[in-house]
mmJSON file of the N, C-alpha and C atoms, coordinates in Angstrom:
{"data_MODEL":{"atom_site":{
"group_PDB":["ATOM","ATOM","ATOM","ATOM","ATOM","ATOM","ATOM","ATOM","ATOM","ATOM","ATOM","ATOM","ATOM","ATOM","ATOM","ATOM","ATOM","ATOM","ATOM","ATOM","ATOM","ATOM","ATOM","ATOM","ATOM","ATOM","ATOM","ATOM","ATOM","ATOM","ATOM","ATOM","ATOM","ATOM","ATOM","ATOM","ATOM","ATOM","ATOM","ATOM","ATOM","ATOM","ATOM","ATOM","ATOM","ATOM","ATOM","ATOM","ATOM","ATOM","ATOM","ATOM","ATOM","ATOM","ATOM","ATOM","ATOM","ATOM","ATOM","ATOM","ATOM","ATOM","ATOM","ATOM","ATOM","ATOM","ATOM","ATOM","ATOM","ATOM","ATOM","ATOM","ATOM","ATOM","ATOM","ATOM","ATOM","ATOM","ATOM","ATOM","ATOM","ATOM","ATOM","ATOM","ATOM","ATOM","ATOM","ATOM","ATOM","ATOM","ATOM","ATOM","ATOM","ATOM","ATOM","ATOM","ATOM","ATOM","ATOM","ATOM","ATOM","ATOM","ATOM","ATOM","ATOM","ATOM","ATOM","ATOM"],
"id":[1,2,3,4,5,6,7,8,9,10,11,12,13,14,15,16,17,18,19,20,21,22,23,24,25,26,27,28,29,30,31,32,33,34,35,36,37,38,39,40,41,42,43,44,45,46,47,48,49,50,51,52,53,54,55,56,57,58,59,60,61,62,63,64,65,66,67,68,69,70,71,72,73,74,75,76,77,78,79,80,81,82,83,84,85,86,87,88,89,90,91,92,93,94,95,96,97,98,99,100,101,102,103,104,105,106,107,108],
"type_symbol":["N","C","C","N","C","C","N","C","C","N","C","C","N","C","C","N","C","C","N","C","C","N","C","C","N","C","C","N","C","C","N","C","C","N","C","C","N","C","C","N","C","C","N","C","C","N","C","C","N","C","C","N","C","C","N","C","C","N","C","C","N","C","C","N","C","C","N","C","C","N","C","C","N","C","C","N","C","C","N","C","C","N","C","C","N","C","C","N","C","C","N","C","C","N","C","C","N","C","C","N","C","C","N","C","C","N","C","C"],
"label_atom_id":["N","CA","C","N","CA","C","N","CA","C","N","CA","C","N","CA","C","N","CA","C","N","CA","C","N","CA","C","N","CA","C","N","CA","C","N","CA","C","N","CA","C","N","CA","C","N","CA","C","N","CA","C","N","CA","C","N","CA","C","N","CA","C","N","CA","C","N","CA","C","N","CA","C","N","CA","C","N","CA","C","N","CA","C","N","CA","C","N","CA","C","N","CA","C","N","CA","C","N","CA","C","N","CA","C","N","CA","C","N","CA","C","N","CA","C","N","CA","C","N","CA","C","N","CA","C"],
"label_alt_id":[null,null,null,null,null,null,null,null,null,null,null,null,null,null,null,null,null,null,null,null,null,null,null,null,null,null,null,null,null,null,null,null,null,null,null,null,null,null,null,null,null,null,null,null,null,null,null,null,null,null,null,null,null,null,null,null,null,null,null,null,null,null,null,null,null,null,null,null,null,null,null,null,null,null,null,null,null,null,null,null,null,null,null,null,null,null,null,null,null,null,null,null,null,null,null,null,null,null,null,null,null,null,null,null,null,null,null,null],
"label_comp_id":["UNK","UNK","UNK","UNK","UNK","UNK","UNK","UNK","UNK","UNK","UNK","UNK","UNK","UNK","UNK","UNK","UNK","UNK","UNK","UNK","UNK","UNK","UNK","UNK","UNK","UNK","UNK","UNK","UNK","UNK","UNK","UNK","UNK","UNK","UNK","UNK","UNK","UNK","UNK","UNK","UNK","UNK","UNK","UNK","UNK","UNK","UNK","UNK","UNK","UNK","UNK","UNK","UNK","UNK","UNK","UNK","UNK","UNK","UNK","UNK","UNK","UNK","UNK","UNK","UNK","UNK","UNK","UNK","UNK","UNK","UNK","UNK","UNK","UNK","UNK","UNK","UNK","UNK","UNK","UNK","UNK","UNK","UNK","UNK","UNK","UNK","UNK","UNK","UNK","UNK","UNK","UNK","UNK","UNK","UNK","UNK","UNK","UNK","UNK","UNK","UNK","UNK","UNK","UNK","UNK","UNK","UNK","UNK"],
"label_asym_id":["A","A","A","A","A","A","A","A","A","A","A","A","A","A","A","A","A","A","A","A","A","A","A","A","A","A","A","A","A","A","A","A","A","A","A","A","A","A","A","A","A","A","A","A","A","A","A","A","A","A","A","A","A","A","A","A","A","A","A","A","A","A","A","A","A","A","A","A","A","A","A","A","A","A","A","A","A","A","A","A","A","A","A","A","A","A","A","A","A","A","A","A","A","A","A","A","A","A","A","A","A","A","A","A","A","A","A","A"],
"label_entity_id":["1","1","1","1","1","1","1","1","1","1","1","1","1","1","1","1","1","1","1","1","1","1","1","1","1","1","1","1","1","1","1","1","1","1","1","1","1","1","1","1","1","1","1","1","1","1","1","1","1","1","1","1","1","1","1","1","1","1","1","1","1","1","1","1","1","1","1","1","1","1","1","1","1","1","1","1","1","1","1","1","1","1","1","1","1","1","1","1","1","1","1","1","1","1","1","1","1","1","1","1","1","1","1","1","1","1","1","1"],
"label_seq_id":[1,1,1,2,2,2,3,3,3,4,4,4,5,5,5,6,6,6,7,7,7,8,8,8,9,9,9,10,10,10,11,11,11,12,12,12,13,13,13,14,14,14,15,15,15,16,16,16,17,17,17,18,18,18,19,19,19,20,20,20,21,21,21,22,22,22,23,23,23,24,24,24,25,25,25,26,26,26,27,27,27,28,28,28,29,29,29,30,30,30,31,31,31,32,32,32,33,33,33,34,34,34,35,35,35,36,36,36],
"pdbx_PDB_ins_code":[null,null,null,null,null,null,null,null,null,null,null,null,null,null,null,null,null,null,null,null,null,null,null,null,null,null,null,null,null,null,null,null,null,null,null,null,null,null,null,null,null,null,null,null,null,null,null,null,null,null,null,null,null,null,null,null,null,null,null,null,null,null,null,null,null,null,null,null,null,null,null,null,null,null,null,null,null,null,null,null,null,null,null,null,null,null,null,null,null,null,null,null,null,null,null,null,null,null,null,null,null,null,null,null,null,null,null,null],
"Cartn_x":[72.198,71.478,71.814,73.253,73.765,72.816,73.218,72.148,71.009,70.196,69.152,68.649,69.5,69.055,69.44,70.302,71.261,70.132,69.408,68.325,66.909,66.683,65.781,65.694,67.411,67.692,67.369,67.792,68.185,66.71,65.852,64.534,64.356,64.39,64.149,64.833,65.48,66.619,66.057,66.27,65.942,66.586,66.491,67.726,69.393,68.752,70.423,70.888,70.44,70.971,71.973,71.03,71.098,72.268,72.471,73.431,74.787,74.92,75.778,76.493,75.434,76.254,76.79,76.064,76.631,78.062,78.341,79.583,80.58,80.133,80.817,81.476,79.911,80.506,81.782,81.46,82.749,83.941,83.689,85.119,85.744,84.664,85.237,85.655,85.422,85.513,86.949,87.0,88.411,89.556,89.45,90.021,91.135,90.066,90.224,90.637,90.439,90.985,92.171,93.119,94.079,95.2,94.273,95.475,95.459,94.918,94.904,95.777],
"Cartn_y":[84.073,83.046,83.155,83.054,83.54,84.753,86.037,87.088,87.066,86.094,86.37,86.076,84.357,83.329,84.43,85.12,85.882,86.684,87.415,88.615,87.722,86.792,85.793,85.69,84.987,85.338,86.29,87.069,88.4,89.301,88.897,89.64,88.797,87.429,86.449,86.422,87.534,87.715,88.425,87.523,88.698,89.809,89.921,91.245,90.646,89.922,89.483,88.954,87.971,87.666,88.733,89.718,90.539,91.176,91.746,92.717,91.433,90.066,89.394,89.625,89.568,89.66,91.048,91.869,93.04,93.749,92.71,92.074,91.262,90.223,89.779,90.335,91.32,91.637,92.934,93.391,94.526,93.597,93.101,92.088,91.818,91.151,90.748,92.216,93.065,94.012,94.609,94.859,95.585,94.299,93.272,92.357,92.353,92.51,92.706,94.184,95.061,96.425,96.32,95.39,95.655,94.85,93.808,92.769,93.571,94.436,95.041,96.031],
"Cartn_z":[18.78,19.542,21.03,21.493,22.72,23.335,22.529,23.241,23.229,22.449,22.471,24.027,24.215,25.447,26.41,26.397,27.348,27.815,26.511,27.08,27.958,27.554,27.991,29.978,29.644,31.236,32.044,31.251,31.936,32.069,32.037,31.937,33.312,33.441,34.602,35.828,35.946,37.018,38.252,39.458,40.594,40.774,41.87,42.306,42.668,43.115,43.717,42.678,41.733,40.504,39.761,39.605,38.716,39.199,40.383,40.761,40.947,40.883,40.577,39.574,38.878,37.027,36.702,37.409,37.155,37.547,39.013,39.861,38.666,38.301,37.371,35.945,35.353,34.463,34.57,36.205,35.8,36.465,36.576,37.368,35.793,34.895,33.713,32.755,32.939,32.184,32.56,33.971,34.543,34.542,34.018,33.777,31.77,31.488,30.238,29.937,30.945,30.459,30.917,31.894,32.343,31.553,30.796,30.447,28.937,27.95,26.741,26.804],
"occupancy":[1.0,1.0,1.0,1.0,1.0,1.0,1.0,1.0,1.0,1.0,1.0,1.0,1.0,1.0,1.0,1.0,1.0,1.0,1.0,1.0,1.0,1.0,1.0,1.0,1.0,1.0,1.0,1.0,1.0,1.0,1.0,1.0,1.0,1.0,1.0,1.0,1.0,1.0,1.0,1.0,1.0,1.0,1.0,1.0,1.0,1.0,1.0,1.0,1.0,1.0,1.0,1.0,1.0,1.0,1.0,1.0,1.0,1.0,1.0,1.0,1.0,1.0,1.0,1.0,1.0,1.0,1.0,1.0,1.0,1.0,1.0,1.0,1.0,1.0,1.0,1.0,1.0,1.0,1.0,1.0,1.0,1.0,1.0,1.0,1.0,1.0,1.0,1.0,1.0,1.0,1.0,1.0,1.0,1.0,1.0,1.0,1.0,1.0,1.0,1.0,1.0,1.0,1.0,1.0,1.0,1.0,1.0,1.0],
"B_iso_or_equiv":[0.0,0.0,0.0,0.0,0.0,0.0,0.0,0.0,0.0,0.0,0.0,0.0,0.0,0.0,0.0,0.0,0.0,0.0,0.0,0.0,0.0,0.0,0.0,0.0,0.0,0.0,0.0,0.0,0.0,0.0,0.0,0.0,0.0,0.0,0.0,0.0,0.0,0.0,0.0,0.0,0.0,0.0,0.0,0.0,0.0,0.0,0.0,0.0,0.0,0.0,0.0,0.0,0.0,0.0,0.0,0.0,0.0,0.0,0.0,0.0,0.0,0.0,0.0,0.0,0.0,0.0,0.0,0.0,0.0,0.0,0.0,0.0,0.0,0.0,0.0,0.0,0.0,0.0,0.0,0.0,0.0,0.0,0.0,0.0,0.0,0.0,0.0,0.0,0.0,0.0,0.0,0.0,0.0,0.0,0.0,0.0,0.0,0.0,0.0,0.0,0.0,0.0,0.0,0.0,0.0,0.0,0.0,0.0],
"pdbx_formal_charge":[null,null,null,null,null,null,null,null,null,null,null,null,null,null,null,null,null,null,null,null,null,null,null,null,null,null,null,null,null,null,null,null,null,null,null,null,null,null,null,null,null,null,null,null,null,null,null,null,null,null,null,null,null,null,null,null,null,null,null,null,null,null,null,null,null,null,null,null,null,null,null,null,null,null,null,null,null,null,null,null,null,null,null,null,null,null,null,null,null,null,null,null,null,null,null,null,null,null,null,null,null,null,null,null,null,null,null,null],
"auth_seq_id":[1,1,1,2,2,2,3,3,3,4,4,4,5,5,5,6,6,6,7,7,7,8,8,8,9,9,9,10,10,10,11,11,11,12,12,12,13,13,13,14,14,14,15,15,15,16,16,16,17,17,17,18,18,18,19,19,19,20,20,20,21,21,21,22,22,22,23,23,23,24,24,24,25,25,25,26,26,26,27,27,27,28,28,28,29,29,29,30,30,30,31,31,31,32,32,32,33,33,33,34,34,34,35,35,35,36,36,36],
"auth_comp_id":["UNK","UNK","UNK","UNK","UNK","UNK","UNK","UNK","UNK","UNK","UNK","UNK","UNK","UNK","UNK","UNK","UNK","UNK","UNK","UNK","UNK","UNK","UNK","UNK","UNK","UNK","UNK","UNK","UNK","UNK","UNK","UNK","UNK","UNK","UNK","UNK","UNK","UNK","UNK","UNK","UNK","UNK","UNK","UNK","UNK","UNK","UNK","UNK","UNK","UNK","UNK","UNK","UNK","UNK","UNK","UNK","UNK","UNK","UNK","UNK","UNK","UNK","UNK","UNK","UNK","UNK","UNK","UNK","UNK","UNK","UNK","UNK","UNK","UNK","UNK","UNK","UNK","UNK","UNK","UNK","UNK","UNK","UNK","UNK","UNK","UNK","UNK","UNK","UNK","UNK","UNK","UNK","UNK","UNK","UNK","UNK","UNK","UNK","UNK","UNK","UNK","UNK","UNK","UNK","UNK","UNK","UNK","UNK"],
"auth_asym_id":["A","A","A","A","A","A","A","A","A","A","A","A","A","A","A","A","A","A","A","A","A","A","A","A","A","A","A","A","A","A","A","A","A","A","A","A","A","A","A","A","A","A","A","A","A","A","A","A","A","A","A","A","A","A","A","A","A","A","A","A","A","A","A","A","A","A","A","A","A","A","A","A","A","A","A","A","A","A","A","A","A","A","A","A","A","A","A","A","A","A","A","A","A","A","A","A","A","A","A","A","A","A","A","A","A","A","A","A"],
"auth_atom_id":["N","CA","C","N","CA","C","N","CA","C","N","CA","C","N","CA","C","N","CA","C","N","CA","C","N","CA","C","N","CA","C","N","CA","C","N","CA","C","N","CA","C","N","CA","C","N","CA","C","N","CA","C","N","CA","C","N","CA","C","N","CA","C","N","CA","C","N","CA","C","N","CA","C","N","CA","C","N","CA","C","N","CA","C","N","CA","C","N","CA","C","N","CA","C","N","CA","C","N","CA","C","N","CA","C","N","CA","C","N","CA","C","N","CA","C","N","CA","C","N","CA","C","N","CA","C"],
"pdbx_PDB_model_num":[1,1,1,1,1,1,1,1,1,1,1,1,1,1,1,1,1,1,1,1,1,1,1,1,1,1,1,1,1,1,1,1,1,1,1,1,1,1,1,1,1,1,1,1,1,1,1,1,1,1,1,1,1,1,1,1,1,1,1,1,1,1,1,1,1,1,1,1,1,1,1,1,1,1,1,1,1,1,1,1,1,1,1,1,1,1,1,1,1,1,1,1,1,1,1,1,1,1,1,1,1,1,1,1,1,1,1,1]
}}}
């Protein structure tokens, strides 16, 4: 249900949106690779 809404968003995203999350998600990613 999450991904679905998630993909929903994510079709609705400008540019700047988009390259946010993409900011976020490696922020969240090199986050989680460091604390594992």
């Amino acid at each position: 249900m999450f991904i679905q809404k998630f993909n929903v968003n994510f079709k609705s995203l400008n540019t700047l949106e988009l390259q946010n999350v993409k900011f976020i998600g490696l922020f969240c990613y090199n986050i989680n690779k460091s604390s594992s």
